[in-house]
N, C-alpha and C positions, 0 to 999 in steps of 0.2 A: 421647741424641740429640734434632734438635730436630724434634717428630711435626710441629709445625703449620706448619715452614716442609715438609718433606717433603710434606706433604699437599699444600701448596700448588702445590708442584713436580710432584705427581703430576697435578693438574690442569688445567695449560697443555698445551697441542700436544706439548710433548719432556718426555720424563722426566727422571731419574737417564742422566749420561752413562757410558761405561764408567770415566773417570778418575776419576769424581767416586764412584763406588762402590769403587772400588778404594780410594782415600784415606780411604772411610770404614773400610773393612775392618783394613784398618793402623791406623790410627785406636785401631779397638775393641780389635786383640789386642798390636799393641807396646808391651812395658816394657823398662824398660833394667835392673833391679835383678838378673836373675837370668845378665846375661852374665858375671860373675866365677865363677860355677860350671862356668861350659863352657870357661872361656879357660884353664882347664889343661891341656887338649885342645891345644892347639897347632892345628896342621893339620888335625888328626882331629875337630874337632867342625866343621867345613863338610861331613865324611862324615852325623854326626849331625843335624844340621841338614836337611838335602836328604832324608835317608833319613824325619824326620820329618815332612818335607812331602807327601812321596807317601803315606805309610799312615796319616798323618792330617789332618793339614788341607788336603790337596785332599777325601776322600771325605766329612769333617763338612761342608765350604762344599756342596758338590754334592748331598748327598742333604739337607741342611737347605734348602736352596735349594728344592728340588723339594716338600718337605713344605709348605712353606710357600704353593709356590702351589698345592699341593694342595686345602689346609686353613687357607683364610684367616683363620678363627674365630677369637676371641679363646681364649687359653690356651695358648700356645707348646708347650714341650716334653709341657706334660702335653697336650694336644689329642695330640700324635702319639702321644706313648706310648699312648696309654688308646686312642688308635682302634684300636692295632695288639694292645696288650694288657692290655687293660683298666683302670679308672678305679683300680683299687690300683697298678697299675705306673705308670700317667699318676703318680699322687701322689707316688710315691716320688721320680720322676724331675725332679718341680720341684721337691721337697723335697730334693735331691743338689744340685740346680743352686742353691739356697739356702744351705743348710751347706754347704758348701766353699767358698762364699765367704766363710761367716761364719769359716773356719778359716785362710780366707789373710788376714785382715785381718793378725795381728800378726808375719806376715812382710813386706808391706810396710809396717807400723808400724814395726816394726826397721828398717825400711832406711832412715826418716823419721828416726830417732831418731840414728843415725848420719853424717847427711848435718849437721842440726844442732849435732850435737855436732863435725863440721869448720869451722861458722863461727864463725870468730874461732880457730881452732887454728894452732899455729906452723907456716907455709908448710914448713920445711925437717924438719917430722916425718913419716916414712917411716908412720909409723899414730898414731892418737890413743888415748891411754888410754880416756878418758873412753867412748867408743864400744866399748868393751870390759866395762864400767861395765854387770855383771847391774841393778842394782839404777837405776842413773839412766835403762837402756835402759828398762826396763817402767814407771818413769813415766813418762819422756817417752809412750812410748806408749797409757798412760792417757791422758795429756793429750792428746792428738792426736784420738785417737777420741771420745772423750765427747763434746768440743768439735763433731767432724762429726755425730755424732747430734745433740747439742741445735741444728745445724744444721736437718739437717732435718727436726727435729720442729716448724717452724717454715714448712714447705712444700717445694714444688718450685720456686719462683721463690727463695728463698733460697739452695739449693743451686746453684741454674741460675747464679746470678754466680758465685758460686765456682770452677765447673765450666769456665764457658765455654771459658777463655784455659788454662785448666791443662796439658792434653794437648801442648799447642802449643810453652807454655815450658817447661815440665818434661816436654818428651819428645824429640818432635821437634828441637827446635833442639841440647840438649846433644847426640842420637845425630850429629847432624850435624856436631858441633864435635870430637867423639870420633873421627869416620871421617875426618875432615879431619885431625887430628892423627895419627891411624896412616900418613894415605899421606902428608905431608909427613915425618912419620919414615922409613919405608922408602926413598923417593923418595929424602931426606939422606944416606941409607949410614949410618944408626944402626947402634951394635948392637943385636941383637935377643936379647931376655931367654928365648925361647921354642925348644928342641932344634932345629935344623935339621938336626941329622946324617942324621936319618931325614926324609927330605921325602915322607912317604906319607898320604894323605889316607883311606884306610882301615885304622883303627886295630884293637890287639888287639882281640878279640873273643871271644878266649877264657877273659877274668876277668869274672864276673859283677860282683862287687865294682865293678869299674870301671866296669860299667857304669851304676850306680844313678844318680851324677848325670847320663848323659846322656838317661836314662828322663824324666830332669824336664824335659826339652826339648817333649816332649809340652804340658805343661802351658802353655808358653811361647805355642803356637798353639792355645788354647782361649780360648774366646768368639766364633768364626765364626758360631755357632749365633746367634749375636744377632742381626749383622744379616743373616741369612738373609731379614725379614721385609720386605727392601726389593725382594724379587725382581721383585715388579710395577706397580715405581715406575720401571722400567729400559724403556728403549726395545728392543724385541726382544727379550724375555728369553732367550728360546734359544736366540739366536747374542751377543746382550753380555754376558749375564752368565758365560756360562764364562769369556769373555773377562776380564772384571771380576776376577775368582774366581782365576785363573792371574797376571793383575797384580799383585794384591794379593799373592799368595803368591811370586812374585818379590820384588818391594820388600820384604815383611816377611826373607824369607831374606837378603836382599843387609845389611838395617841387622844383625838378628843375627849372620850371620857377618861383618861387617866390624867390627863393633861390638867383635865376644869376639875377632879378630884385634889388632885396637888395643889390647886391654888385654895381653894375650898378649904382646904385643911390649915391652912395658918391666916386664912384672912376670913373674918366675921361677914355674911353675907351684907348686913346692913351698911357695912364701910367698905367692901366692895368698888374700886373706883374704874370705870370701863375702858377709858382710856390710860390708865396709869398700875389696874390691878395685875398686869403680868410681872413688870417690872416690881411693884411691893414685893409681889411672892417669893421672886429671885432672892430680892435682896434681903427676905427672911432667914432664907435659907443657909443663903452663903452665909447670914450675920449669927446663925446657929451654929455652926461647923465650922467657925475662923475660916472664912475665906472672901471679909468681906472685899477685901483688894479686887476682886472679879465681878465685881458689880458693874463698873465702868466697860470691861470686857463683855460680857452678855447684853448690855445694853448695845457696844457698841455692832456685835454680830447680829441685834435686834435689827438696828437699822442695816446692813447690808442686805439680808436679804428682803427690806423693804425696798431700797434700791434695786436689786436683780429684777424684783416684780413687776414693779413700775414698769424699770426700762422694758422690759418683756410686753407688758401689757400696751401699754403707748403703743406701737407699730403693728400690735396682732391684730387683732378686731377691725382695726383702720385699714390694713391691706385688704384686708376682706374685702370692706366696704366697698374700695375702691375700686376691685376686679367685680364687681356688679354694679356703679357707678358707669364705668364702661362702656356697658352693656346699654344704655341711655338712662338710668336710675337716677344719677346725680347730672348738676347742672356742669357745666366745662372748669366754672370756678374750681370746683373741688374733686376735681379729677387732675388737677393739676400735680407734675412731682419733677422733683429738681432733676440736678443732671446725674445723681446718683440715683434715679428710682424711684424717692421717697414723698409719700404722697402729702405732699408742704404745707399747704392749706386746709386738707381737714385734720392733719395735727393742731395746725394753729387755730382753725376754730375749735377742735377738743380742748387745745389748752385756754381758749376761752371761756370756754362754758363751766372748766374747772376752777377757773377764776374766779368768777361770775358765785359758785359754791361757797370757793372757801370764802367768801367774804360776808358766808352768812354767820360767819364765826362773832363776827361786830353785832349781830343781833340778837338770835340767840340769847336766853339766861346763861348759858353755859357750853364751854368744850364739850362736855359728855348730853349734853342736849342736838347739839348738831350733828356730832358724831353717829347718835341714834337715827336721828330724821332722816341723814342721808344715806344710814344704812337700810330705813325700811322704807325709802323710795327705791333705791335699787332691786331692794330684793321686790319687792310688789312688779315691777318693770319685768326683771328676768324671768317670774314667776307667770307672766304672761308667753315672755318667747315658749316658753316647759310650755305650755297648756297647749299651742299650736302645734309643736314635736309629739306632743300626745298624741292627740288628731290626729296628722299627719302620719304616725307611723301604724294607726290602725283604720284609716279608710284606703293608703295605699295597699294595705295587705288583700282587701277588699275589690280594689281596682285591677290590680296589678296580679291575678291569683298563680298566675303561668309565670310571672318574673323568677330567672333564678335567682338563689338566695343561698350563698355559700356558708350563710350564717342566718338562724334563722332565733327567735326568742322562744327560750324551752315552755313544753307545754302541749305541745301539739295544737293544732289546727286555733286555740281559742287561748292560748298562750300571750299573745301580743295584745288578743281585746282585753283579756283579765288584767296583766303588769300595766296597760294603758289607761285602764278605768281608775285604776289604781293610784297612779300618778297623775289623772284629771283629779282625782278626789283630793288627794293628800295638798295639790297646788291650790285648789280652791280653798282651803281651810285655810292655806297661810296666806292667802293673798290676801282674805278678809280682815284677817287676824294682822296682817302688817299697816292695815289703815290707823288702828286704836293706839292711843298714848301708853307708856309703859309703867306700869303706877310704881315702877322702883326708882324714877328719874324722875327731875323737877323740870318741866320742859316750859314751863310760864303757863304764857294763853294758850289754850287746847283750840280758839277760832284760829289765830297763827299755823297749828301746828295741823290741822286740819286743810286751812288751805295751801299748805306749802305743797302738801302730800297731792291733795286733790289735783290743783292747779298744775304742777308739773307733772302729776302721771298723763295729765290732760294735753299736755305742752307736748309733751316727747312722745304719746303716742301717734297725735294728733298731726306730729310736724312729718315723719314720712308720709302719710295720706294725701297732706298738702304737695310734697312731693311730688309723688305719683301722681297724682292729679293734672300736677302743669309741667309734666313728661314732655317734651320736644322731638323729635326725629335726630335735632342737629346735635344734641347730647349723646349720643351714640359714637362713643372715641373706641371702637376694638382696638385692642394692639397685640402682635404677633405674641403666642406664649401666654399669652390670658383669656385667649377665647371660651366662652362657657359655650357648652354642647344643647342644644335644646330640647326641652320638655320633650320627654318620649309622647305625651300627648297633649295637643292644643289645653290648658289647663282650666280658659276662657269659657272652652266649650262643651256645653253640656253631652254628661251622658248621655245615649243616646239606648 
């Protein structure tokens, strides 16, 4: 986002309006790549949807919200973490919110690499080989990513053109041209590809199995936390920003379930293809209404704003890391940054370890096998950082009772514990529910797929601890303009 025009904006007479934070909110957390995994749902993922709105992304906006104007200090999640439980949980906690990004890169790299490989493909092919293509998938997706790193290993103005326009064409505009086509289809008296027998919008519940992909709905409304930190850029934050907060989480509901409705409607859940089923749907559409000439086009604005994302993501989470890195967190290796700024080594060990991923593409039974696993290691991973923000935003409240709070989580006095409880409960359900194989996928061996999950939730939580652990004094590089403020109390030390 763009800090110096916001700063600006914070400066004049009127802040951040309610619309104008809401748009950003949508903004940060909507993609379109993972509605082909819910739109086998039929009717019943508006159930999942809604349900994940209240146990989670309403109590992540509300209690980050609060934290943030709590604790305006530079250092996001690790500031809260560490104030509420100390500077090893603080680290862990931006170090989650870092690897799992680093592990959803070559899930939406795959979805780049398949959008691609739909232009220039025969308008009247029901799926395209090549997007099936283990081996053209993970190069393409080498190529895509390299390509955003050596982006922006070149700066933040380099990436900022890239970026700018991306979300806009490559998000926005196709979800709009998707929801537009589902209700001139309904509207039509289509038929509809999707069970109407049963018109019940709360679905079984009592197959776990079934449940796993809608567990990754969670993940779909994470990154709230991000812009948590515009809270006092808002005119009245404690009566606009709920306001703000509940917009945003309308509008994001309304394009997800209209969005997974539209594909649902011309594509049978059974043939459903996760990596492949947005573009099918498009190409239903447009081949319904002679327009299939725009196939190649929608693909192509598919992959732009995969590209804007990328590049965006690549340098955010990493700078973070780095200005707590700093601080003695990380070893000197990886504090390391060129003579632009750019923190050079733990990009390129990020772009390692994405490497390292996509090359699970070669094992795997399938593109849409891998795709799954490394989307419900991420979500499992972030669903961890959530449960510490949880904590964190209701024993601070506890600690801290005299802190002012120019924003606080509506409700009065037991406000933050109730939305907090809320969002520990709703995270533990999907974190369990993110372990289990998906009985709508063929993922091979379930020992495989079990210990990929196990073994690397174990690896990446495990490796900051090792970190911290063998902490140094000479690791401590401050530099002018990233100094972090410290803990308003020793975090170490017990209450007394």
């Amino acid at each position: 986002m763009d800090k110096d025009s916001t700063a600006k904006t914070a400066g004049k007479s009127r802040g951040l309006g309610v619309f104008t934070l809401a748009v950003m909110n949508v903004a940060a957390v909507v993609s379109l790549r993972g509605l082909p995994s819910e739109a086998g749902y039929g009717l019943g993922s508006i159930f999942y949807y809604l349900f994940a709105a209240v146990v989670f992304l309403i109590p992540v906006a509300l209690i980050s919200a609060e934290l943030a104007a709590a604790f305006p200090q530079k250092g996001g999640v690790y500031r809260w973490v560490g104030e509420a439980l100390g500077p090893e949980a603080g680290f862990v906690a931006i170090w989650l919110q870092w690897i799992q990004n680093t592990i959803w890169f070559p899930t939406v790299l795959t979805f780049a690499a398949v959008s691609i490989a739909y232009i220039g493909a025969d308008p009247a092919a029901t799926e395209v080989p090549l997007a099936n293509n283990r081996i053209y998938v993970a190069a393409a997706c080498f190529v895509i990513y390299w390509c955003a790193t050596f982006i922006n290993l070149r700066g933040l103005s380099a990436s900022a053109k890239i970026s700018k326009y991306g979300g806009l064409v490559g998000t926005i505009i196709p979800a709009a041209f998707l929801i537009f086509f589902g209700i001139l289809w309904l509207a039509g008296g289509q038929p509809l590809a999707m069970d109407t027998s049963a018109l019940t919008f709360v679905p079984d519940l009592s197959q776990l199995n079934n449940l796993v992909l809608a567990s990754s709905i969670f993940l779909f409304f994470a990154g709230m936390e991000l812009s948590a930190v515009h809270v006092m850029e808002i005119d009245d934050p404690q009566r606009n920003y709920p306001r703000a907060i509940f917009a945003a989480a309308i509008l994001t509901v309304c394009i997800f379930v209209f969005g997974t409705l539209a594909i649902a409607f011309v594509l049978p859940a059974q043939s459903i293809n996760l990596t492949q089923g947005l573009l099918v749907a498009f190409d239903k559409y447009l081949t319904a209404y002679g327009l299939t000439a725009l196939t190649p086009l929608v693909a192509l604005m598919l992959v732009i704003g995969v590209l804007a994302g990328v590049s965006t993501w690549i340098g955010g989470p990493s700078k973070g890391l780095l200005a707590v890195g700093h601080h003695g967190f990380l070893p000197p290796f990886l504090q390391k940054t060129n003579d632009r700024g750019v923190q050079i080594n733990i990009l390129l060990v990020q772009g390692g370890i994405v490497t390292v991923l996509i090359l699970l593409f070669t094992f795997m039974p399938s593109v849409q096998a891998v795709y799954q696993i490394l989307g419900q290691l991420t979500a499992i991973l972030y669903l961890s950082m959530y449960f510490l923000l949880f904590l964190s935003g209701m024993k601070l409240r506890h600690m801290y009772p005299e802190l002012k709070r120019p924003f606080t989580v509506p409700g009065g006095k037991y406000g933050i514990y109730f939305w907090g409880l809320v969002g520990c409960i709703g995270a533990a359900m999907a974190f369990v529910l993110g372990f289990l194989p998906p009985a709508q996928i063929k993922v091979g061996s379930t020992a495989i797929w079990y210990s990929v999950l196990f073994c690397g939730y174990v690896l990446f939580v495990g490796l900051p601890l090792i970190i911290y652990a063998c902490r140094r004094p000479s690791w401590v590089m401050e530099r002018q303009g990233e100094e972090l403020a410290p803990f308003l109390r020793d975090p170490e030390q017990k209450k007394e």
